[in-house]
N, C-alpha and C positions, 0 to 999 in steps of 0.2 A: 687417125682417120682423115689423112690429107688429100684431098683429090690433086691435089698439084704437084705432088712427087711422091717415087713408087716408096713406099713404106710399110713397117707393122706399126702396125696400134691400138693400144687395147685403152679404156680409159680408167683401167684400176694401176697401169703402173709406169709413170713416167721415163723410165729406163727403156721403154720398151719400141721407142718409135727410132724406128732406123731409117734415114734418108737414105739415098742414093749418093754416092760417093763423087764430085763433081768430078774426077778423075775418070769414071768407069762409064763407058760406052754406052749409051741405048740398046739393051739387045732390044731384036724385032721379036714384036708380041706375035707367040703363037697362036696355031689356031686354034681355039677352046669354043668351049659352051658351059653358060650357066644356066643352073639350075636350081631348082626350089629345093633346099635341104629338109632330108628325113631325118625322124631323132637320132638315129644311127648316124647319117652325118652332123647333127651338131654335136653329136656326143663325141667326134673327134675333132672339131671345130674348139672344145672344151678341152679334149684332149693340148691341141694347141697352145691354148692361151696357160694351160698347168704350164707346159713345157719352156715356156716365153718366161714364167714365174709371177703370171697374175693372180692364182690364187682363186680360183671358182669352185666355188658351194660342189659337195660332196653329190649332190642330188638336183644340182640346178636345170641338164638334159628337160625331162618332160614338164619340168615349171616353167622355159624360157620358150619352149618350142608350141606349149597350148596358149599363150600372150596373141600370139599370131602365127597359124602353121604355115603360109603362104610369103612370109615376112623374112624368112631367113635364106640364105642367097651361098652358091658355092660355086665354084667357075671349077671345071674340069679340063685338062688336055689327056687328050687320049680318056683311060682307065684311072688317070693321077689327078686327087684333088689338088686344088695349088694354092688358092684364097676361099677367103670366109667374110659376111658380113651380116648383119641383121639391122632389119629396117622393120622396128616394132609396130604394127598402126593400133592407138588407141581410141576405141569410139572413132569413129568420122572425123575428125578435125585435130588430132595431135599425132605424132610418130616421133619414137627413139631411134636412135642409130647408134650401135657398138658391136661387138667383137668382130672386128674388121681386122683380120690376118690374113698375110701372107708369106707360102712357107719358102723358109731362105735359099733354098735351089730354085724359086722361081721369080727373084724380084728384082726390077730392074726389068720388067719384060712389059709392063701395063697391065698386067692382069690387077693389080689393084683398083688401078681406075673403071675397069670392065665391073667390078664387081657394085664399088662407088652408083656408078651410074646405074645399076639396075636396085640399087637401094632406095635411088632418087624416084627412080620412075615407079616403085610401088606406095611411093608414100608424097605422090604428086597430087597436092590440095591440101596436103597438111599446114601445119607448121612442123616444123621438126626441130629436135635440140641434141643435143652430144655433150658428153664431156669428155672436154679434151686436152691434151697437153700445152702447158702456159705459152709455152714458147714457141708452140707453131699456132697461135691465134693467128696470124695474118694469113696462114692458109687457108684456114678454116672462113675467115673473114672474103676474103676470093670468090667464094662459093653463097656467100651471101649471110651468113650466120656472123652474131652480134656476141659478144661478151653479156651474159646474164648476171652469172654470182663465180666467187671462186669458191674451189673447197679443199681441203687438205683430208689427206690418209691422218689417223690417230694411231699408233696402235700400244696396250697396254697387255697386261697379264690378265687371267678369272683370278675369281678371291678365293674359289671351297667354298665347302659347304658353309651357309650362311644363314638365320631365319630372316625370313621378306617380312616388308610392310604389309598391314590387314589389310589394307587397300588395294595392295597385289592380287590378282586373279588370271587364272588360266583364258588365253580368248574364245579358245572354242568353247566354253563353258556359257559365254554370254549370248543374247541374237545377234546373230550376224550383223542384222541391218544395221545396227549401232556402230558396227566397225563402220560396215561401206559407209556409213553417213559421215563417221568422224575423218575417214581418209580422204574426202572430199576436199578438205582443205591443202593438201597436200600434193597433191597428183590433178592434172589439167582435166583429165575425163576419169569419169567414174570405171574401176576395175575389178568387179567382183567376185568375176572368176577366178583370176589370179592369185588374189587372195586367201579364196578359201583355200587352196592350195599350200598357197605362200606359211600360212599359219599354222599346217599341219604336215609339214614336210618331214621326214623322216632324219632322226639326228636332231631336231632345232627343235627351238623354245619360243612360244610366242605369249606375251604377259600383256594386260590392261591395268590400267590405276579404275577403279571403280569409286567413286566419292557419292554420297547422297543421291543413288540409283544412279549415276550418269557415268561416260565414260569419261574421264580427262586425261588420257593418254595411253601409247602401246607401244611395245618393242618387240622385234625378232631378231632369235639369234640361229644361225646356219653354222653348220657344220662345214669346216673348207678342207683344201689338200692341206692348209697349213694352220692349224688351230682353227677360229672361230672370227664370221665376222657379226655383227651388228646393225640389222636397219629393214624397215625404218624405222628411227628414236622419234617418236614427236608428243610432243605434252604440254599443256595448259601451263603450267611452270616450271620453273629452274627447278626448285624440290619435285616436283611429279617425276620429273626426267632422272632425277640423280637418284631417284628411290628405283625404277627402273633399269637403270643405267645398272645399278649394284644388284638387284634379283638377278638380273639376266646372266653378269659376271662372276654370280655365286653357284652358278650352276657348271664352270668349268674350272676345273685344276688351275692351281696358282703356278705351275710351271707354263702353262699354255696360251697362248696368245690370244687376243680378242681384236679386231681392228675395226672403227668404224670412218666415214666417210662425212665428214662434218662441214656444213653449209658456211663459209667464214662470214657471210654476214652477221649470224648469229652468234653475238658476242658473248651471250651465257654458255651458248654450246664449245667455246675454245677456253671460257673459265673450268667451267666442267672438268674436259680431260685434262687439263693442266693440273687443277688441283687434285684427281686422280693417278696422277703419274702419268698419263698415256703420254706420248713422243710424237711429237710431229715428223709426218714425213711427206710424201711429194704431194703439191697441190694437181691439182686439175679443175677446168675452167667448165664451166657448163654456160652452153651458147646455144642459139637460138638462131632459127631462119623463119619470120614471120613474126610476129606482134608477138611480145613475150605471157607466156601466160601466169596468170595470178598465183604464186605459190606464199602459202604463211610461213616462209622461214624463219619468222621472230616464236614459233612453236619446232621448228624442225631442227632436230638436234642431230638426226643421222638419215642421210639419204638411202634409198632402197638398197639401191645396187648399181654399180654406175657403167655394168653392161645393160640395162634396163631401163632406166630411170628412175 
């Protein structure tokens, strides 16, 4: 997500940002126009990011697209999409920014920065944040966005069938409000649409820890092109999480892959997958443009989704 040189970038997979070859000429940007994408174009904006190998939820299309339907950006020449970005606004006063591609017949030409720029200008009064790859921080820093937190990909196997803890519970089974209240801590502005969404999506699992009528934590697990991912993890404690952490893992095959997106501040959350086997693999940096906002990561054991936040 570099506005300073033509690039793909997605922020689930480090492998993925391709510079412009100092070698290879400026082509002149053609003439395009963007546009506000339909589910139908992010659903191949998705399509994309499968094909790049980042790995997007099986069902993510109408979850990312009701966040903000105005928020997601496609630059067209001619009849031929060419790039993709989404510029999330939450509540008045935050916006995300991710799945920012560009397809490889057409980069090198600016259309990425075309698309950049009208991300910016829908989420002008925010703050806005990204995660992005470690190595191009000074780009990103260019633009005005600061180093937040870093975070690393996990990913491990499901366990099978397994019995959960009696403190385990279905989410939708509980009031909602409990959820929106508890996710407050985690996320800059309140999102409860997305949510209810989020927890009942089809394929995925969403579990609470319930203790002495209250909630002290939740997990979702999404079905993707490539196994299963995880998040968000967040819980009152190390046990709440690892009791969580294992319901949600026992709900898929021990050949199957599980990955979640782990806050490195949070040093019980990198105990956690260690002691579970999970593998470290490419970090990604989550930055910020404007006053950083308040997140409890000493509770955040696994981020949303880091085309989201």
């Amino acid at each position: 997500m570099c506005p300073t040189a033509d690039a793909v970038w997605h922020p689930g997979a480090a492998w993925a940002f391709i510079a412009v070859s100092p070698k290879r000429p400026r082509m002149k940007t053609p003439t395009h126009r963007i546009q506000r994408m339909s589910r139908h174009d992010l659903g191949l904006a998705l399509h994309w990011a499968a094909r790049e190998g980042w790995n997007p939820g099986l069902h993510d299309t109408e979850m990312f697209h009701a966040i903000d339907p105005r928020g997601h950006f496609m630059a067209w020449v001619g009849e031929r999409p060419v790039a993709s970005i989404s510029a999330l606004r939450y509540g008045v006063g935050y916006g995300f920014i991710g799945l920012y591609i560009v397809e490889p017949a057409s980069r090198g030409q600016g259309l990425g920065l075309a698309v950049w720029h009208a991300a910016l200008e829908h989420l002008k009064g925010c703050v806005v944040a990204l995660d992005g790859v470690v190595e191009q921080q000074h780009n990103y820093m260019r633009s005005g966005f600061d180093l937040a937190w870093r975070n690393r990909r996990y990913s491990g196997h499901g366990l099978g069938p397994r019995p959960a803890h009696p403190a385990i519970v279905r989410l939708a089974g509980l009031p909602f409000d409990d959820l929106a209240a508890y996710d407050l801590a985690f996320h800059p502005e309140p999102r409860p649409a997305f949510l209810q969404t989020w927890i009942r999506q089809r394929r995925g699992t969403a579990l609470g820890w319930l203790q002495d009528g209250r909630l002290r934590g939740y997990g979702v697990r999404r079905a993707c092109v490539q196994g299963h991912k995880i998040g968000p993890l967040c819980a009152d404690s190390p046990a709440i999480a690892e009791g969580l952490l294992r319901a949600l893992c026992a709900g898929v095959a021990s050949q199957e892959a599980v990955h979640l997106d782990v806050p490195e501040p949070n040093r019980e959350a990198v105990v956690l997958m260690e002691r579970h086997g999970f593998v470290a693999g490419f970090p990604t940096a989550r930055m910020v443009r404007g006053p950083a906002p308040a997140i409890d990561l000493a509770r955040q054991y696994a981020l949303t989704a880091l085309e989201i936040g």
